[in-house]
C-alpha positions as a Markdown table, in Angstrom:
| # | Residue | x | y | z |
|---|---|---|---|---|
| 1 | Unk | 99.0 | -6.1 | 25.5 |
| 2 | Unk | 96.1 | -6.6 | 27.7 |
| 3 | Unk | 95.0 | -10.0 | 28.6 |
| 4 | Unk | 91.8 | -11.1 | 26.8 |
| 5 | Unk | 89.2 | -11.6 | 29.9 |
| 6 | Unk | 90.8 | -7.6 | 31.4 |
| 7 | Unk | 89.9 | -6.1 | 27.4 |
| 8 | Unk | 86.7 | -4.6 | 27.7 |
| 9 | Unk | 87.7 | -3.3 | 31.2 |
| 10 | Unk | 91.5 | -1.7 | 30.5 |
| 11 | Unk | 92.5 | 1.1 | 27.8 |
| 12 | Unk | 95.8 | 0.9 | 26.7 |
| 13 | Unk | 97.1 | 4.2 | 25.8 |
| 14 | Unk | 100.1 | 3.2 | 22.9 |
| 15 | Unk | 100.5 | 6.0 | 20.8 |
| 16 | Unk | 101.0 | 3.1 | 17.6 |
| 17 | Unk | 97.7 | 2.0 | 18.2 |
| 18 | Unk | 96.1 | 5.2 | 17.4 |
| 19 | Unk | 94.3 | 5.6 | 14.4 |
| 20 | Unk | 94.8 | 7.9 | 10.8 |
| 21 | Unk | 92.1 | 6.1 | 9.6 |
| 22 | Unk | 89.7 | 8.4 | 7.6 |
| 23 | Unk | 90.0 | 12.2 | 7.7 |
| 24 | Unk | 91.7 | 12.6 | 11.1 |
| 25 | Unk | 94.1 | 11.4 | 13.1 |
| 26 | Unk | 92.6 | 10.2 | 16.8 |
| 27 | Unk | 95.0 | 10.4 | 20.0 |
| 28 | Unk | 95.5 | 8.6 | 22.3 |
| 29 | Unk | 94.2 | 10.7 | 24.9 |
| 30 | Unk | 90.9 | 11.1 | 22.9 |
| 31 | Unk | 90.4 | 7.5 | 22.8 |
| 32 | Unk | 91.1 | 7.3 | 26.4 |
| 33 | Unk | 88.6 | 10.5 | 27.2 |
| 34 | Unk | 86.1 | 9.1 | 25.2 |
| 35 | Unk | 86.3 | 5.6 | 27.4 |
| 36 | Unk | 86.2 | 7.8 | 31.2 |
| 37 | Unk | 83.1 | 10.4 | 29.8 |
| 38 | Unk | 81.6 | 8.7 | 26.4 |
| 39 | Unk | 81.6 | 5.0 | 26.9 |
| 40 | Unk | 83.2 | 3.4 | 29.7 |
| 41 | Unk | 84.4 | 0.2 | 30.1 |
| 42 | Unk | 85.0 | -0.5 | 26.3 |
| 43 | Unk | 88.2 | -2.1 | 24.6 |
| 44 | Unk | 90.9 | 0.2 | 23.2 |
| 45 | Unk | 90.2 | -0.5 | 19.5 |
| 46 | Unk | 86.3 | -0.5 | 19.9 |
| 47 | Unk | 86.6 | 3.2 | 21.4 |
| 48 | Unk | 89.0 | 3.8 | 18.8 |
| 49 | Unk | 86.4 | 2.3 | 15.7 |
| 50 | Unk | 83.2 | 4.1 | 16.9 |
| 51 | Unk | 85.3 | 7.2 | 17.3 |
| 52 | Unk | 86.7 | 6.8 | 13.4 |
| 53 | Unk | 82.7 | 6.6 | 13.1 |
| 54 | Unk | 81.5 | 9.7 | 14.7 |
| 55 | Unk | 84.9 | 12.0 | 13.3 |
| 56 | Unk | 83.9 | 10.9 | 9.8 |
| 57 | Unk | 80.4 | 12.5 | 9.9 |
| 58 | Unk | 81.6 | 15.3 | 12.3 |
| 59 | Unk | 81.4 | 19.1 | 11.2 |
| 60 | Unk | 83.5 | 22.5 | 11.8 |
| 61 | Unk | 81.9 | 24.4 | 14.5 |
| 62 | Unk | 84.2 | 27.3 | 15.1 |
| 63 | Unk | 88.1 | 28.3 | 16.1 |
| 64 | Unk | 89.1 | 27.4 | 19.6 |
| 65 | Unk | 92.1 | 28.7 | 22.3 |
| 66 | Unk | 95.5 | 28.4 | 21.0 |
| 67 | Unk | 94.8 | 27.4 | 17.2 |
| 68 | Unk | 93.0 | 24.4 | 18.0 |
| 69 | Unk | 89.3 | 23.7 | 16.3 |
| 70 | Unk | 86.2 | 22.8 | 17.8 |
| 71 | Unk | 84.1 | 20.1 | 15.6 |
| 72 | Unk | 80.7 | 18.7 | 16.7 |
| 73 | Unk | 79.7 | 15.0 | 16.0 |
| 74 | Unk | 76.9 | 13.7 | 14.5 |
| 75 | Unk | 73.4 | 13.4 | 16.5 |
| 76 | Unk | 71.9 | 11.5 | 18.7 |
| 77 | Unk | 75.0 | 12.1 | 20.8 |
| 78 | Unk | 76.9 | 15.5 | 19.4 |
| 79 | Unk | 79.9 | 14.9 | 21.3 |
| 80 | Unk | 82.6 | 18.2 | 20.7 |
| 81 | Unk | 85.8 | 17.0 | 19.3 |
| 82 | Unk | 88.7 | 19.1 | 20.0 |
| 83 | Unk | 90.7 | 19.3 | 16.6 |
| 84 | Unk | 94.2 | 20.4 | 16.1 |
| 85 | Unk | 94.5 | 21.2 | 12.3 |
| 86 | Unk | 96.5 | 19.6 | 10.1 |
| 87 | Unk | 100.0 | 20.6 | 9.5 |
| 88 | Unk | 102.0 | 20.0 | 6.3 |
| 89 | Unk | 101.3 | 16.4 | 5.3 |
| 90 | Unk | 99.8 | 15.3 | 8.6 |
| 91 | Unk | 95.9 | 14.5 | 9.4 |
| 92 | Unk | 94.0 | 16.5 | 11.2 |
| 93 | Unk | 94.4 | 15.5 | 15.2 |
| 94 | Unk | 91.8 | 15.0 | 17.1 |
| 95 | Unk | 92.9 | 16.2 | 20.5 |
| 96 | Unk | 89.9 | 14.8 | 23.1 |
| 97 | Unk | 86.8 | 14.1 | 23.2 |
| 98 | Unk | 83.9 | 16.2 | 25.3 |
| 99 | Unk | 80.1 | 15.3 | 25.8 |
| 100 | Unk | 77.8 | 17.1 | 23.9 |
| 101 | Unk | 77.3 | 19.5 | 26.9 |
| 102 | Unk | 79.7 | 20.4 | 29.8 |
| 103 | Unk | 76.8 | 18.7 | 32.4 |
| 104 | Unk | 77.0 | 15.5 | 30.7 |
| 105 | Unk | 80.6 | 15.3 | 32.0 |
| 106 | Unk | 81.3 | 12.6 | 34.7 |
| 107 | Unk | 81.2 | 14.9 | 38.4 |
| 108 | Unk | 84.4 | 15.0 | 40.4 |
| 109 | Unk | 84.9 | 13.2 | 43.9 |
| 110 | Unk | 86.2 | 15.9 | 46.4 |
């Protein structure tokens, strides 16, 4: 667990603190993605809640590489959502988490 007063700053990545809340299941690599290119610097469980948010109003855009689906959020932001579809029982996963536009995306150092 993360101390209270390093929260906002630290994203834990435990898989049981993912969420299959709503109609997809949110990794935690998306969570993480979505606090390094989306909104940096917030808790593990708020990244987690606005991301529950913007996956319950996203739509289907299209097929993507290797059977995964590419979904697009809801504006003002229209961040992409990498979906791999559901498979017997299971949620839909959401995979990561991409700015509405490849420029949006943080620049490298090097």
């Amino acid at each position: 667990m993360v101390p209270e007063e390093q929260a906002e700053t630290h994203v834990e990545c435990e898989p049981q603190k993912a969420g299959a809340v709503g109609r997809f299941f949110i990794t935690p690599h998306a969570i993480a993605r979505y606090v390094e290119r989306v909104h940096r610097g917030i808790s593990y469980e708020r990244a987690l809640g606005e991301i529950i948010q913007i996956a319950a109003k996203a739509h289907y855009v299209k097929d993507y590489h290797g059977g995964k689906q590419y979904w697009r959020g809801p504006k003002p932001m229209r961040l992409r959502l990498l979906v791999s579809p559901a498979a017997g029982d299971e949620l839909p996963q959401v995979m990561t988490i991409l700015p509405a536009a490849d420029s949006m995306l943080p620049k490298k150092d090097g």
